[in-house]
MILORO-554101 format. One line per field, with one value per residue (C-alpha): x, y, z. Coordinates in steps of 0.05 Angstrom, whole numbers. Example, Ala and Ser with C-alpha at 12.3 -4.5 7.8 and 13.67 -1.06 7.14 Angstrom:
<atoms>
u [246 / 273] $
v [-90 / -21] $
w [156 / 143] $
</atoms>
This chain:
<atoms>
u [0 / 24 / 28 / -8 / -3 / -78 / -111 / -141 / -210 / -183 / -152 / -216 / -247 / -201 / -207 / -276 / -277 / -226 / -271 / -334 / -295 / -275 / -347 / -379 / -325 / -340 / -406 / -409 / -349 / -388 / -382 / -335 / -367 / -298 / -307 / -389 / -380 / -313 / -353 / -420 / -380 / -325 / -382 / -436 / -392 / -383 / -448 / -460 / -405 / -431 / -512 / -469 / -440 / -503 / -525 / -478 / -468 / -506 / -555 / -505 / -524 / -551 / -476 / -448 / -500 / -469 / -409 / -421 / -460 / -408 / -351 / -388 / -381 / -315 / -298 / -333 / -302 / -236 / -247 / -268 / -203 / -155 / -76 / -55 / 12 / 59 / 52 / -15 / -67 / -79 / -144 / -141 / -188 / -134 / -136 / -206 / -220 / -166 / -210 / -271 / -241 / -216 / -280 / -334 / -349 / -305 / -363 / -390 / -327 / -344 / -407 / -367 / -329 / -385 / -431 / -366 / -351 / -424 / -426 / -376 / -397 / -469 / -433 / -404 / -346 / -297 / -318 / -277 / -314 / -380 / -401 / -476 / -496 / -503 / -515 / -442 / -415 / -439 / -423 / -348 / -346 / -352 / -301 / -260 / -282 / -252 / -186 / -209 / -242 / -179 / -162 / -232 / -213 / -155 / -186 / -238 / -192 / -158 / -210 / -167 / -209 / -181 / -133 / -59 / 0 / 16 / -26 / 27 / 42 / -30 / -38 / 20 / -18 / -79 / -43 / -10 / -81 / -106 / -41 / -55 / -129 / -116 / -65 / -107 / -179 / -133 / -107 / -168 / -199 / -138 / -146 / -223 / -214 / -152 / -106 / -32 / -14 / 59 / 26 / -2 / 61 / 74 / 4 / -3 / 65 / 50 / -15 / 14 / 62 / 9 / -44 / 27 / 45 / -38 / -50 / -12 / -53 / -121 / -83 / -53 / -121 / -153 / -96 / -91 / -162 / -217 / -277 / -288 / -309 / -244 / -204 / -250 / -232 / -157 / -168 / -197 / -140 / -96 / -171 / -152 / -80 / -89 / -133 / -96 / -37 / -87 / -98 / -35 / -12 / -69 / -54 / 23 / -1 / -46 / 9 / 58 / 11 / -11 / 70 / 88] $
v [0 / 67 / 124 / 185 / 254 / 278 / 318 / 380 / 357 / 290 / 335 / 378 / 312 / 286 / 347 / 350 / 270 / 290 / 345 / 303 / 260 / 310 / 337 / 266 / 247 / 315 / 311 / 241 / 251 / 254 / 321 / 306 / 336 / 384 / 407 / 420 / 451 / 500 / 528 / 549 / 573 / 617 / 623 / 642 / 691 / 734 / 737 / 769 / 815 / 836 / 845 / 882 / 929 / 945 / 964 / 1003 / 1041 / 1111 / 1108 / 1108 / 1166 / 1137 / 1147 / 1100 / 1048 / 1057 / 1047 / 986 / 962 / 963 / 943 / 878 / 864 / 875 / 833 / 775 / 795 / 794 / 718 / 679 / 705 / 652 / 642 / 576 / 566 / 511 / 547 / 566 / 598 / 675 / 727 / 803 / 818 / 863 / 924 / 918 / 915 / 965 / 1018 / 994 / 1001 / 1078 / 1097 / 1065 / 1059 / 1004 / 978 / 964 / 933 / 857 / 860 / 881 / 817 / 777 / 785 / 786 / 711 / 695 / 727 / 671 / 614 / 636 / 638 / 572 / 549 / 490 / 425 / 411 / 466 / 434 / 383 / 377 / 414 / 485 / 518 / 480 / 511 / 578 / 574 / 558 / 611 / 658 / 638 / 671 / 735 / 744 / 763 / 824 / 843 / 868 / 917 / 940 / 933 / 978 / 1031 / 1044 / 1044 / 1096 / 1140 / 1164 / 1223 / 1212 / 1172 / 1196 / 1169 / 1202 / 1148 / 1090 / 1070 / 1053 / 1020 / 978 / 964 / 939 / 897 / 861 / 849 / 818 / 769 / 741 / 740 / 700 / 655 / 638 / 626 / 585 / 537 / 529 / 503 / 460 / 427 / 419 / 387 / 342 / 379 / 376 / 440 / 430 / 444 / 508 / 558 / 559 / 574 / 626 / 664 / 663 / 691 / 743 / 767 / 779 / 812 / 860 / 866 / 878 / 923 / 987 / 983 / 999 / 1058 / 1086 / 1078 / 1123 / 1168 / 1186 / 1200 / 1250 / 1206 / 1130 / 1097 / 1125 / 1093 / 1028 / 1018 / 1024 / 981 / 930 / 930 / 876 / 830 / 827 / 823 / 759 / 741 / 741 / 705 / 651 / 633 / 639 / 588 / 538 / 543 / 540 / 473 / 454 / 459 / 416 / 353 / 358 / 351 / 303] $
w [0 / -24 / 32 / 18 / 49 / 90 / 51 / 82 / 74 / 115 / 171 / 186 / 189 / 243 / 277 / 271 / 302 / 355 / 379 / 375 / 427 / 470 / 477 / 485 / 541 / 579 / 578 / 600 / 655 / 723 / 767 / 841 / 893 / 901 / 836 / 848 / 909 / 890 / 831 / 868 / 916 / 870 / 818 / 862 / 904 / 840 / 817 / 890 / 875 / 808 / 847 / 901 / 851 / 822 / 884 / 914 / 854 / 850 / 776 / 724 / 662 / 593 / 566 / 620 / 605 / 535 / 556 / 590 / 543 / 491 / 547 / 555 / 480 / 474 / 522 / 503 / 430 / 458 / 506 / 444 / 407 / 430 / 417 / 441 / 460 / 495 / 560 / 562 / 526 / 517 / 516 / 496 / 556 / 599 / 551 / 549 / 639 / 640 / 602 / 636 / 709 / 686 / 643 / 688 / 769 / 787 / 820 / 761 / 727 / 753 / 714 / 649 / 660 / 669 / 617 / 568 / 597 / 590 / 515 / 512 / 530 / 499 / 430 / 438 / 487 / 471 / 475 / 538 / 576 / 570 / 613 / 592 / 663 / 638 / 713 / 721 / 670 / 674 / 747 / 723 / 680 / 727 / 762 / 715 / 732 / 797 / 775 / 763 / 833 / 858 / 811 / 829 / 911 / 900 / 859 / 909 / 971 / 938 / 899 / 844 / 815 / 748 / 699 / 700 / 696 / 766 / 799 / 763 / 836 / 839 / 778 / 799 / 862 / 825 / 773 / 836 / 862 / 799 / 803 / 868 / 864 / 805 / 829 / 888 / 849 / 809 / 860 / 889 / 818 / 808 / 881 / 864 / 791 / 812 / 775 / 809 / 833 / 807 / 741 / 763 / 760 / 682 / 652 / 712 / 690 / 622 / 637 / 668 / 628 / 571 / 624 / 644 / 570 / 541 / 605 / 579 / 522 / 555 / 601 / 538 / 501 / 556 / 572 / 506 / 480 / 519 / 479 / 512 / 440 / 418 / 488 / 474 / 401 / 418 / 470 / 429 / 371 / 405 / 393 / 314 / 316 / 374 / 318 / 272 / 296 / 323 / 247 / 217 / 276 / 268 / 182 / 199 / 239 / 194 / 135 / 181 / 197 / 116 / 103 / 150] $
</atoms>
């Protein structure tokens, strides 16, 4: 028998069969009681932060529901734009909560977050974040919205009146916040899920690095323009260049498995 090289029509077709695995094995794999529990707790806890910042929050003017409004998109824009890599994966989110936490109430930030993760999943997660219990899921999701509740913790303690590179000490602050917030929502998923923690310190550092490397972006976005659709659309332009690279890589891989 002669060897042939996979056509591409043959490779989506494995992928395709590959996912259709993946979906069929989450969906059957049962819930641990760790894992149950962790995400109603983490998951639940934010959606009470996101009601409590609502509440505390004096009534926002028609252009701040706008703002939101369009925050919230851009953010779930920005989380279904994924660049895999060897360390991790990567999301164009910071540039996007930077602007909202400098633009909006920071009260009102969490929510941003939320509904952008929920945008998300809405429009279709990965197969391997499905398990076939959707309150699960969603409940998960959320999770991933704590990292940016302290950013918001800092910002109110300190009340900055408004953006300026003067407050970089603060901003510093903040970023530091979001790091170990993260780091610690993140062990306690790992611990839940049975993931070793050992595994835990090289996705978090490359995470990171791109939320330290995006987060300039959003500051600059805002510093630099006095109308917010103008500070949001900068914001948003690392979106299409993530998205960009995201395709050329899966082609580039595509290419090598069609070679080989």
């Amino acid at each position: 028998m002669t060897a042939t090289a996979a056509r591409p029509n043959d490779l989506e077709s494995a992928i395709a069969g590959v996912r259709a695995v993946a979906e069929g094995r989450s969906k059957g794999a049962a819930i641990s009681r760790a894992d149950r529990w962790s995400a109603a707790l983490l998951g639940g806890g934010y959606l009470a932060v996101c009601a409590l910042g609502w509440v505390v929050t004096p009534r926002p003017s028609g252009v701040a529901l706008v703002m939101f409004v369009v925050a919230c998109t851009a953010h779930a824009l920005a989380s279904k734009v994924v660049f895999e890599s060897a360390a991790g994966s990567a999301v164009a989110t910071q540039p996007i909560v930077v602007a909202a936490l400098l633009m909006l109430p920071p009260t009102l930030v969490p929510s941003v977050v939320l509904v952008g993760l929920t945008l998300t999943y809405m429009w279709g997660a990965r197969p391997t974040e499905r398990t076939g219990n959707r309150a699960h899921d969603l409940l998960v999701t959320s999770t991933a919205g704590w990292h940016c509740v302290g950013p918001v913790t800092v910002l109110m303690a300190v009340d900055l009146a408004d953006a300026s590179l003067a407050h970089w000490r603060v901003y510093l602050l903040a970023l530091g916040a979001q790091f170990a917030l993260d780091a610690l929502v993140a062990t306690v998923r790992c611990y839940a899920v049975g993931i070793p923690l050992g595994e835990l310190p090289r996705p978090m550092v490359w995470r990171w690095a791109v939320d330290a490397l995006l987060a300039p972006i959003g500051l600059t976005a805002v510093l630099a323009s006095d109308a917010w659709w103008v500070a949001l659309a900068g914001a948003s332009t690392p979106i299409a260049l993530l998205a960009l690279l995201a395709r050329d890589r899966t082609e580039h891989l595509q290419k090598a498995v069609v070679i080989s």
